[in-house]
C-alpha positions in Angstrom: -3.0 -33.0 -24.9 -2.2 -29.3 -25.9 -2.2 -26.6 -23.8 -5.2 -24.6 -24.1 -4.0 -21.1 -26.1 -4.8 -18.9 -22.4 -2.6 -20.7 -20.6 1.2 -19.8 -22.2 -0.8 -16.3 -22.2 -1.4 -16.1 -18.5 2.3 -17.6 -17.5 3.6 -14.8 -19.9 1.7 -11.8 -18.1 1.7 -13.5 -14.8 5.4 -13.0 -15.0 5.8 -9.7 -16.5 3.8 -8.4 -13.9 6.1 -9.8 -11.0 9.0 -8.8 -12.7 7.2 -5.1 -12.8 6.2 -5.6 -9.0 9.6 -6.2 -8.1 11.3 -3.5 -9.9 8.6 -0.8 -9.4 9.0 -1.3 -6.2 12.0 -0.1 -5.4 10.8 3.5 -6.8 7.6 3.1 -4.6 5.5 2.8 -7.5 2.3 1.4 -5.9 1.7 -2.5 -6.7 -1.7 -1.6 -9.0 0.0 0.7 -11.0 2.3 -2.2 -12.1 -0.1 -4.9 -12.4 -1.4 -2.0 -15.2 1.7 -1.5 -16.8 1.9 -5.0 -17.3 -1.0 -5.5 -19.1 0.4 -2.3 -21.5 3.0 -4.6 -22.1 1.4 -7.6 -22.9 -1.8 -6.7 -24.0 -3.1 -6.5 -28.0 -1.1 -2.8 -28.0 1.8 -4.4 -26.3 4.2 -7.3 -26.8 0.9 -9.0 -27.7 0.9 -11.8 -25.2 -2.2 -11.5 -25.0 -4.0 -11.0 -28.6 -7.8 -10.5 -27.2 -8.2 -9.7 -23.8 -11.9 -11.1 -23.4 -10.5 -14.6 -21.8 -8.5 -12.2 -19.3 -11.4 -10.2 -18.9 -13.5 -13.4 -17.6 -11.3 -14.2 -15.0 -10.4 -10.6 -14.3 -14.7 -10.5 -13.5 -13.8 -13.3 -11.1 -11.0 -11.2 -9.6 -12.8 -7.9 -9.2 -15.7 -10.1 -7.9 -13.7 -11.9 -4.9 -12.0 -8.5 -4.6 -15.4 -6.5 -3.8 -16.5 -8.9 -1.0 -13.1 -9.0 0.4 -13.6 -5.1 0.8 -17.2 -5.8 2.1 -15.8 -8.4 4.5 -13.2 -5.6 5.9 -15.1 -2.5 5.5 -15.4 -0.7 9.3 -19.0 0.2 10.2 -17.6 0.9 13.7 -15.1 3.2 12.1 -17.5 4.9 10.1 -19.7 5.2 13.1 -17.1 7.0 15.2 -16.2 9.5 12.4 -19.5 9.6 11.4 -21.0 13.2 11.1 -17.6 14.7 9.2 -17.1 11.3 7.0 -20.9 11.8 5.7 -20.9 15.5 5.4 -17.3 15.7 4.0 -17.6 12.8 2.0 -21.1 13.8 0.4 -19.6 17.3 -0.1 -16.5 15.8 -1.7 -18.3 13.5 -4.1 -20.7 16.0 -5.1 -18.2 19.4 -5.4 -16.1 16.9 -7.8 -19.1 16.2 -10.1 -20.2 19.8 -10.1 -16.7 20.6 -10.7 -16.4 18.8 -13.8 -19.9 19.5 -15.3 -18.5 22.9 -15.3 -15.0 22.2 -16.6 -16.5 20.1 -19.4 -19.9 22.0 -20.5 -18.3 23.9 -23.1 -17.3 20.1 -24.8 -20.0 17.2 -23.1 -23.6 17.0 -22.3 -23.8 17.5 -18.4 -24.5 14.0 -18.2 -21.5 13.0 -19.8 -19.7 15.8 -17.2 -21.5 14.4 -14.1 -20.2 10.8 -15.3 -17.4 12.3 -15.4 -17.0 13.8 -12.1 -18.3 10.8 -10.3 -15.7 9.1 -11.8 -13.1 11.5 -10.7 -14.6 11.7 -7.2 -13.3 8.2 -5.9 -10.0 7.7 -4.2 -7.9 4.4 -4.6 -8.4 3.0 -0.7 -5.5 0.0 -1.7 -2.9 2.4 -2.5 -3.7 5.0 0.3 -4.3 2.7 3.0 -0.6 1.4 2.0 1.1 4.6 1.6 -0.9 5.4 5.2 0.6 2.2 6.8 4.3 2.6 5.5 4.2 6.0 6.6 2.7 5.3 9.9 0.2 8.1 9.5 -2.9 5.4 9.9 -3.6 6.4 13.1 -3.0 10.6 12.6 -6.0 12.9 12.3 -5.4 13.7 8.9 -5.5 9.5 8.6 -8.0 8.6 10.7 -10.4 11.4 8.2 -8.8 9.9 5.0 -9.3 6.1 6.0 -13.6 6.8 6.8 -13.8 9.5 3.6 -12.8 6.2 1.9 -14.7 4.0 3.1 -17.5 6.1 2.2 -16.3 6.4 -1.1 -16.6 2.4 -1.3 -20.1 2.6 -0.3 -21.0 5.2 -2.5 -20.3 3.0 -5.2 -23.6 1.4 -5.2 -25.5 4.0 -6.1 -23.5 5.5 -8.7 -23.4 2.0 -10.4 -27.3 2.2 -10.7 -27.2 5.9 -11.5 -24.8 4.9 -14.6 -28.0 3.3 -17.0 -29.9 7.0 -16.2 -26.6 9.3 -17.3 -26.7 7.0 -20.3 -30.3 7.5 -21.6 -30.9 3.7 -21.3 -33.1 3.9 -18.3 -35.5 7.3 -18.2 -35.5 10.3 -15.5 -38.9 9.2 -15.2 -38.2 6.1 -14.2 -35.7 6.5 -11.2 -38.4 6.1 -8.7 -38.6 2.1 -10.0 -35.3 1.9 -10.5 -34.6 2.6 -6.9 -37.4 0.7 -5.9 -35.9 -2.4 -7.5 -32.5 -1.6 -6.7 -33.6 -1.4 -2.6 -35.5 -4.3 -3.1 -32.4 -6.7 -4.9 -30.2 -4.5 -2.2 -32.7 -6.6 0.4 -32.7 -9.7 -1.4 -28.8 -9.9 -1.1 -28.7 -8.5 2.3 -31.2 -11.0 3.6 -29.4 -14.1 2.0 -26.1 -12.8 3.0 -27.2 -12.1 6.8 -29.3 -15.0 7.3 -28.1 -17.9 4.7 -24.6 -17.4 4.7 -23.8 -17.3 8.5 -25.6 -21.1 8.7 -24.1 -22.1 5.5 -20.4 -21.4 7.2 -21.4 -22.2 10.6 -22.5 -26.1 9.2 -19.2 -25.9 7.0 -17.0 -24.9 9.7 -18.4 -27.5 12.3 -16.9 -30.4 9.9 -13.3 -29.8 10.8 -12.6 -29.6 7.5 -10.3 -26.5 6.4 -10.8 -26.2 2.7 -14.6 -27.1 2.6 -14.8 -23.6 4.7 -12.3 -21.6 2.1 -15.1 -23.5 -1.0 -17.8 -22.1 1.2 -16.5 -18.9 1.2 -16.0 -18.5 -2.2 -19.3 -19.8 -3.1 -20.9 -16.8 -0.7 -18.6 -14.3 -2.9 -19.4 -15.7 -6.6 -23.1 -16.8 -5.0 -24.3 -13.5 -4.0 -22.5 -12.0 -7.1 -24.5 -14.3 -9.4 -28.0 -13.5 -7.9 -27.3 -10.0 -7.9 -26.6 -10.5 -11.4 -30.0 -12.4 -11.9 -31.6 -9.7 -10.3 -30.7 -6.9 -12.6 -27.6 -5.4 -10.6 -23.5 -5.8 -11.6 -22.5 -9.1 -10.2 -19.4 -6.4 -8.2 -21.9 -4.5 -6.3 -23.7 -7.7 -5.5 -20.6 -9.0 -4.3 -19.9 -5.7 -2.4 -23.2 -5.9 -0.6 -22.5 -9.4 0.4 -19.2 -8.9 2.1 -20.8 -6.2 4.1 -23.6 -7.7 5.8 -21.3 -10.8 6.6 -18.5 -8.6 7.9 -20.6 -8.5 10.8 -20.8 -12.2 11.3 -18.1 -13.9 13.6 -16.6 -15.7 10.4 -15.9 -12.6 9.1 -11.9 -12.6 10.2 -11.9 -16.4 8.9 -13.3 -15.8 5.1 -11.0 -13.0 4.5 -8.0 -14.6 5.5 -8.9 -17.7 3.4 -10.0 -16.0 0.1 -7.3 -13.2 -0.1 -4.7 -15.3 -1.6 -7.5 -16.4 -4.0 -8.7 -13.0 -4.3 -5.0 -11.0 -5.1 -3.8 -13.6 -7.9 -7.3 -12.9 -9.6 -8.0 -9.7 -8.9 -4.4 -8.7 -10.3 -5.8 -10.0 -13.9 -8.2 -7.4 -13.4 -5.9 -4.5 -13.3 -3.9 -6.4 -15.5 -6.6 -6.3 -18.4 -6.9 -3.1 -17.9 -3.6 -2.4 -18.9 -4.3 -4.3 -22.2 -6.9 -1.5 -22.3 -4.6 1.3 -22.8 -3.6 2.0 -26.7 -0.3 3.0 -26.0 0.2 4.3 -29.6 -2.8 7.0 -28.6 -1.7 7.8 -25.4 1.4 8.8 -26.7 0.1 10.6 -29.6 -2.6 12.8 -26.9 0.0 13.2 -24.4 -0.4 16.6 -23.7 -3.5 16.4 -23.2 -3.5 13.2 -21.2 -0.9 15.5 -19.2 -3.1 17.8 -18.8 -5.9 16.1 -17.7 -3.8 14.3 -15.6 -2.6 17.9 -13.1 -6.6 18.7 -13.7 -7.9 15.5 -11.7 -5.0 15.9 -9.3 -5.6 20.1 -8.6 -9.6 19.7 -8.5 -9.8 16.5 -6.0 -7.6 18.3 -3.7 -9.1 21.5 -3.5 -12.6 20.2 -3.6 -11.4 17.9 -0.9 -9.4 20.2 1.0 -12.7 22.4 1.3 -15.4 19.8 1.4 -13.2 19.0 5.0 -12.4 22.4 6.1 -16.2 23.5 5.7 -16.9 20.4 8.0 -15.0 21.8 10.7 -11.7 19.9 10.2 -8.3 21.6 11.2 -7.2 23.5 7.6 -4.1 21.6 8.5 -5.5 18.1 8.3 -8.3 19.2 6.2 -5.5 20.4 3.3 -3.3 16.8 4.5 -6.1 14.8 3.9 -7.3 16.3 0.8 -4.3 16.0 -1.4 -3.9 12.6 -0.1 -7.1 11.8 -1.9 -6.5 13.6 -5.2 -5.8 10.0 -6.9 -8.3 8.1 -9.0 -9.6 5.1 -7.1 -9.8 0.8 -7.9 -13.6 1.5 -8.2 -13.3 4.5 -10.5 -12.5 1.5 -13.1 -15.6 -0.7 -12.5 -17.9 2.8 -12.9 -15.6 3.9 -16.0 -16.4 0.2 -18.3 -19.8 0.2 -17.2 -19.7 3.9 -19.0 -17.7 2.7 -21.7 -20.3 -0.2 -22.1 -23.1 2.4 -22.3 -21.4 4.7 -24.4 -21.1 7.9 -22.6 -17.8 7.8 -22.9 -16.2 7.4 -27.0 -13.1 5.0 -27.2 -10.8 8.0 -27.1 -12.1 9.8 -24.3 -11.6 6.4 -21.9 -8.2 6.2 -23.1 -7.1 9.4 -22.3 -9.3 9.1 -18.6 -7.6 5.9 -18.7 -4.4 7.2 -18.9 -4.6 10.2 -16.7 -6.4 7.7 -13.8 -3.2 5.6 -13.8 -1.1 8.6 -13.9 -2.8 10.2 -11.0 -1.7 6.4 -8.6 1.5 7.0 -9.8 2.4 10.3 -8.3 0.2 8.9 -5.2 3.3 8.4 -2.3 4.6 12.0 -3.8 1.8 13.7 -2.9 1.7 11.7 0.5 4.9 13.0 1.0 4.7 16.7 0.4 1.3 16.9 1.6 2.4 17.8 5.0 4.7 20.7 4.2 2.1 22.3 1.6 -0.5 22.0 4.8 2.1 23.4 7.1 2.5 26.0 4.8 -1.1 27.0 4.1 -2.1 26.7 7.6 0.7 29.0 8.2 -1.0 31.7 5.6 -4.3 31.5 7.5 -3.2 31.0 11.0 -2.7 34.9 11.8 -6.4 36.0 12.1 -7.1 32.5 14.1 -4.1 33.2 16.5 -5.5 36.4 17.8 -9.1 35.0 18.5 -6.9 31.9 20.7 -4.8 34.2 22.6 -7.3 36.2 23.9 -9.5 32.6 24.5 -6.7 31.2 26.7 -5.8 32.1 30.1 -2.7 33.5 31.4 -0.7 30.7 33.5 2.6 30.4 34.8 4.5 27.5 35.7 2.5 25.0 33.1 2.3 22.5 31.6 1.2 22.5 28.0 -0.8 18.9 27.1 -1.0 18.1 23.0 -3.8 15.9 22.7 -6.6 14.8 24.6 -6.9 11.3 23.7 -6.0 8.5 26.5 -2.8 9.6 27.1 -3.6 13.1 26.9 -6.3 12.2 29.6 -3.7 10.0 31.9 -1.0 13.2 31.8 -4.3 16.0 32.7 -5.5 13.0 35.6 -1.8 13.2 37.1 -1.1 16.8 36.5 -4.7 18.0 38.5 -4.0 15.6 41.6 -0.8 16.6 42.0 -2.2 20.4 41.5 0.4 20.9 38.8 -1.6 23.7 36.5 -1.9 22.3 32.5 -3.8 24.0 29.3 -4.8 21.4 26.5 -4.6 21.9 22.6 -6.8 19.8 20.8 -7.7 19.5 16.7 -10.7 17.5 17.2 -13.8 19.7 17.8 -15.9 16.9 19.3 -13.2 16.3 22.5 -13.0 19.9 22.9 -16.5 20.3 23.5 -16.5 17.3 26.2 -14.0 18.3 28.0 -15.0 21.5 28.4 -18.3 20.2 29.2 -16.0 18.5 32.0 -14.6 21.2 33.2 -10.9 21.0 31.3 -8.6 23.8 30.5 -8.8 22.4 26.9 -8.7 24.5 23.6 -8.9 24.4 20.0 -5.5 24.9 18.7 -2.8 23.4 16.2 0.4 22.8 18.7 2.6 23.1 15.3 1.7 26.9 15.1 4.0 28.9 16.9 0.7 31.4 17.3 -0.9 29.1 19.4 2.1 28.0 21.6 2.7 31.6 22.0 -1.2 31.7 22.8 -0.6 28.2 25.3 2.5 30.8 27.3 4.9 28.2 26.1 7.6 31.0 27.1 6.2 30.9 30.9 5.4 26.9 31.0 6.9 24.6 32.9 7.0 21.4 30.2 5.2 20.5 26.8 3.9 16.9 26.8 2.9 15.5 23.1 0.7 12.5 23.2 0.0 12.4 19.6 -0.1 10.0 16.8 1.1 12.2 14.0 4.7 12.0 13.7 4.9 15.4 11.4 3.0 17.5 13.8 5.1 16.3 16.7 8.2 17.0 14.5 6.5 20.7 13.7 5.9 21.0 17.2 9.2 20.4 18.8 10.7 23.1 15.6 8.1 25.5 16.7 8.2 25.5 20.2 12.3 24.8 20.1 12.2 29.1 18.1 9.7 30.0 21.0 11.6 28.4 23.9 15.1 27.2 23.6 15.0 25.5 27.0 10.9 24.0 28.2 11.3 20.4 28.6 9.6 18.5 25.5 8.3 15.1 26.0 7.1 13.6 23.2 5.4 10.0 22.4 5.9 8.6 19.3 5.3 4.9 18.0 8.9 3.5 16.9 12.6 4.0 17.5 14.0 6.2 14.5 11.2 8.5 15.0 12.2 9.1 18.7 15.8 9.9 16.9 14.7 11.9 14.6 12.8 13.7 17.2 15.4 14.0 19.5 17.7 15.4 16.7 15.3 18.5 16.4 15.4 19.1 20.2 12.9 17.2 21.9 13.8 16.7 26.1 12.6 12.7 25.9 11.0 10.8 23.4 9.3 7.9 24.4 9.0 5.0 21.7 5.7 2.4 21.8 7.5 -0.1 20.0 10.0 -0.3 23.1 7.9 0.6 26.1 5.6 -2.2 25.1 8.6 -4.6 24.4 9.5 -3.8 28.2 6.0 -4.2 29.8 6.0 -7.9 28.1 9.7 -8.5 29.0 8.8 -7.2 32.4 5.8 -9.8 32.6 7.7 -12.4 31.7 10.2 -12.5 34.1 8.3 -11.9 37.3 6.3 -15.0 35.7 10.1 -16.5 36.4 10.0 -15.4 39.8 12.6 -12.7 39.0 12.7 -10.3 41.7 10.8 -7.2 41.0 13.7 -4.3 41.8 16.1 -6.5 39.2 13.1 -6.0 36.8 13.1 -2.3 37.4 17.3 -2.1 37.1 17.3 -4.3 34.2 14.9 -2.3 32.6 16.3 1.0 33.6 19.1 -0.3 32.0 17.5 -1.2 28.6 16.0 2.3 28.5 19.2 4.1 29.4 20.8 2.0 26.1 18.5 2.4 24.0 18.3 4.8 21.2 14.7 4.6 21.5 15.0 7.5 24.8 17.6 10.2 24.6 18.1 12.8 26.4 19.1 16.4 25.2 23.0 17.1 26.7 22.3 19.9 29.1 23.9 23.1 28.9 27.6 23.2 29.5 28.2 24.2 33.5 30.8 24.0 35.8 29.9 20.3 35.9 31.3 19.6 32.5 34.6 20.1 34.3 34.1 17.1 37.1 35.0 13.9 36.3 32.4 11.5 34.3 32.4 9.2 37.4 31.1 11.9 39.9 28.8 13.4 36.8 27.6 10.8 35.8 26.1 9.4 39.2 22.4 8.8 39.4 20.5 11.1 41.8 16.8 9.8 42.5 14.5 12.1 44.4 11.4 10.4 46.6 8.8 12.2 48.0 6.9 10.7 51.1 3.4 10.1 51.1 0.5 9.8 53.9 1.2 6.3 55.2 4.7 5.7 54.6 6.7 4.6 57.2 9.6 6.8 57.2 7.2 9.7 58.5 7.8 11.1 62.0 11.0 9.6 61.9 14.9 11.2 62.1 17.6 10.6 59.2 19.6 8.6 61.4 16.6 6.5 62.8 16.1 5.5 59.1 19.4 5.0 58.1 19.6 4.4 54.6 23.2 4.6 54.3 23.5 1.4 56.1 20.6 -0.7 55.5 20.0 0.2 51.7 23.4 1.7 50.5 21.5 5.0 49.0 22.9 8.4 51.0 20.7 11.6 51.5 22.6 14.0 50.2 19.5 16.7 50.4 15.9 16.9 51.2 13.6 20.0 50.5 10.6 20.7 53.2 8.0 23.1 51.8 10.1 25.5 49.8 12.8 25.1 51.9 15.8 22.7 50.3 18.5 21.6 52.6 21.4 20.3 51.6 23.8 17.7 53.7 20.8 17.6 56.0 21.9 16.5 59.9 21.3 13.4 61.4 18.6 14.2 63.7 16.6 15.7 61.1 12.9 14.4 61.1 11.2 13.8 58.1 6.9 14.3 57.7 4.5 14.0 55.2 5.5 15.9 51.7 9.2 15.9 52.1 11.2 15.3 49.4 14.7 13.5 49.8 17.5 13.2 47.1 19.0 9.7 46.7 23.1 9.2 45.8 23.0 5.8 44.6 22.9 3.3 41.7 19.2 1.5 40.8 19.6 -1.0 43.3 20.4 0.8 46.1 17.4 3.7 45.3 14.5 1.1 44.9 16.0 -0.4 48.1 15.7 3.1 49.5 12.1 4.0 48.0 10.9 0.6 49.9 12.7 1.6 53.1 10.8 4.7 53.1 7.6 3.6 52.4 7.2 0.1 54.5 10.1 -0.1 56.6 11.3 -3.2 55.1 
């Protein structure tokens, strides 16, 4: 029996585009942008693999398809929820300053509706490629992050409407009648919603109670291609059917489940999709308009990131993360392409014009991780332009302490350091970006202001020259690098302590002058090593040694080499050995009592060497010395002996 014609076709491009996946890769070329190239090459303006795309193209609907309610299935109401008042605002500005934008730009050459098409085509962002440059980057959980990951999300959604606004631009469906067409599109949005909330959930629930593993992945691509198909029926694309679908299940409890099972499914298919676009792209054109493509290319790129940049800024967000966060977005997103056929299908757009958008849009993914990776510095830099006038209005905000601390960040961590700091009566001022936990704290009584920690302006406002320390809980490894550079030209010798997530950054950190950098990725490493063992009945103070030790090795915490003293000169035996201090509480047992009626040195190992009473420090303190509440003795001793020591002190033991 002969193979069908397809087939040799699809092995072809199916390893083309894995060869261009591999290669790509190693330039950080994002994965859609080869799956495109690949269908360049073997498409009908190619190698010819492929002679006619429109079997391709029937899969590829499959493939978009699955992809859409795989999105639906993992898009983040909660997310959006949190974020919710500078994702809408900024979102809705950023959509609708990008349309305006380009009605402008092109009304000497296009109708406006051909210019607002246009524009909204321009206005969406490629969440896939972001979310991955985000990830690798570890700048997910960042502020400039956390704004780009709901502005996209947003984006996603937004593309229901602007599929049904697509027939209006085009003349097929009246102005006059975009009161029924909404009407109908609510009412198919409530059809799908209602089978998807209420029908699918039982459907997977009966499925899933049958112990049977691939009758629940069948289900599940039955609810994707199902709701697709009624949506379809219904008078809406099959894609934004599919979309809605994957949403209102994503709150189910299957929702974890069906993704996992229908991504495999989803990626091989979904890659035909971008591949037939590829097969899309006359390369022989291109070429031929490549100025022009060029040109249009920068164009997308400048207008999405100023129109972003200021759609942010206006909401309130830091001008730092504002400008971060907008060129991070100045790509041309996955969805762009669904709105840009459906055009192409209704003619507002000629043959030409889609190649050369065509062309420009994959241009615009390629230089994606560049303009991830400069984004920071250009935001440093403008931030730096604008930060005079901003300074002046801080400093004269913030009070004038001594003897500080300076907190970065108010988030948990932020809030753990300000808890500790105010019962030990330690005095502390917080800088915060995020206008919301300003407010609350203040509201609670906090020392908190609004401030970028990587100006110098507002660590000169903070008294970073009079402060005692700088602690950095934040999870934005570029500010906390701008931070320690800024405050390091300030003050050559406050203490900076620093929390980062993994091991080089703490390097890197530490390079630039940080005091301590504390890694995640090995304090949490610890805390389940340390679990584990006293699960093996390990005692608890060879935990603490053995993971003094590991801390003391590891890379991960590093210590800036003091200045050189007459110290240097002693040997590294003497200078090297570890001097613990304890202070005594209310309760502890060591309280009313002499030096020599505790005796350290001979039930522990750990000698006194000096103690300091009020503001009075003592060294070589006498035997008959007694010790009360608040005194604070200095421990010669290795691990062992000090926790010996502290427990001596505290219960007698």
């Amino acid at each position: 029996m002969p193979a069908h014609p397809l087939l040799p076709a699809l092995v072809l491009t199916y390893a083309l585009a894995l060869l261009f996946i591999v290669v790509l890769a190693r330039v950080r070329i994002p994965q859609i942008v080869a799956l495109i190239a690949a269908g360049v090459v073997a498409g009908p303006f190619g190698f010819r693999f492929v002679r006619t795309p429109e079997d391709v193209n029937t899969l590829s609907e499959i493939g978009i398809v699955l992809l859409l309610f795989t999105v639906g299935l993992d898009f983040s109401l909660g997310e959006i929820r949190r974020i919710w008042k500078t994702v809408l605002s900024g979102g809705t500005l950023q959509i609708v300053g990008t349309a305006i934008a380009f009605v402008l730009l092109l009304a000497p050459m296009e109708s406006w509706r051909v210019g607002l098409f246009v524009g909204f085509f321009v206005g969406l962002s490629s969440t896939a490629i972001v979310l991955n440059e985000l990830s690798a980057r570890n700048q997910l959980d960042a502020p400039h992050g956390r704004l780009m990951v709901g502005i996209l999300l947003f984006q996603d959604l937004c593309i229901v409407g602007l599929l049904l606004l697509v027939p209006i631009l085009s003349g097929r469906t009246p102005i006059s009648a975009i009161p029924m067409v909404l009407l109908r599109a609510l009412v198919v949005i409530g059809a799908v919603a209602g089978v998807s909330r209420f029908v699918l959930p039982k459907l997977l629930g009966i499925v899933s109670r049958s112990g049977r593993q691939e009758a629940f992945t069948l289900a599940v691509v039955l609810a994707s291609i199902g709701t697709a198909w009624i949506s379809s029926l219904l008078g809406i694309s099959m894609a934004l059917g599919a979309f809605l679908g994957g949403l209102v299940l994503a709150e189910s409890e299957f929702s974890h489940q069906a993704f996992a099972d229908i991504r495999p499914l989803r990626d091989i298919l979904s890659g035909l999709f971008f591949i037939s676009l590829g097969m899309l792209v006359d390369v022989t054109l291109v070429f031929r308009m490549l100025p022009i493509v060029l040109a249009v290319t920068m164009t997308i790129v400048l207008v999405k990131a100023v129109v972003a940049t200021g759609a942010l800024w206006v909401v309130a967000t830091p001008l730092r993360v504002a400008v971060t966060a907008g060129i991070g977005l100045s790509q041309i997103g996955e969805f762009s392409f669904i709105l840009g056929r459906a055009g192409l299908d209704l003619g507002l757009l000629s043959p030409d014009e889609w190649q050369i958008l065509l062309a420009a849009s994959i241009a615009t993914m390629v230089l994606t991780p560049t303009m991830l990776a400069i984004a920071p510095r250009v935001a440093a830099w403008v931030a730096g332009a604008a930060r005079h006038v901003a300074s002046a209005d801080l400093q004269s905000e913030m009070p004038h302490l001594s003897d500080h601390v300076i907190i970065v960040g108010f988030g948990l961590g932020g809030q753990l350091v300000a808890q500790a700091l105010r019962d030990l009566g330690v005095p502390y001022l917080i800088l915060e970006l995020n206008g919301a936990t300003v407010r609350r704290g203040r509201r609670d009584g906090e020392a908190i202001f609004f401030g970028d920690a990587t100006s110098p302006d507002a660590l000169r406002g903070a008294g970073v020259e009079r402060a005692r320390a700088i602690v950095a809980v934040i999870s934005d490894p570029h500010a906390s690098a701008h931070l320690v550079i800024a405050a390091r030209a300030l003050s050559p010798t406050v203490p900076i302590v620093v929390r980062t997530r993994y091991r080089a950054e703490a390097d890197s950190l530490v390079r630039m002058g940080t005091t301590v950098a504390v890694a995640e990725e090995l304090e949490a490493s610890l805390e389940v090593l340390a679990q584990l063992l006293a699960r093996l009945d390990v005692p608890g103070n060879a935990i603490e040694v053995l993971l003094d030790g590991f801390r003391r090795d590891s890379t991960a915490i590093r210590r800036v080499r003091a200045p050189t003293s007459p110290l240097e000169a002693l040997p590294p035996e003497i200078r090297h050995t570890p001097i613990a201090s304890h202070q005594l509480q209310a309760g502890d047992w060591a309280i009313g009592r002499t030096l020599a009626d505790i005796n350290l040195r001979a039930t522990t190992g750990a000698l006194v060497i000096a103690i300091r009473q009020g503001t009075r420090h003592r060294p070589s303190p006498p035997a008959d010395l007694r010790v009360d509440e608040g005194t604070v003795l200095y421990l010669l001793g290795d691990e062992s002996d000090v926790l010996l020591a502290r427990r001596r002190l505290t219960a007698g033991d």
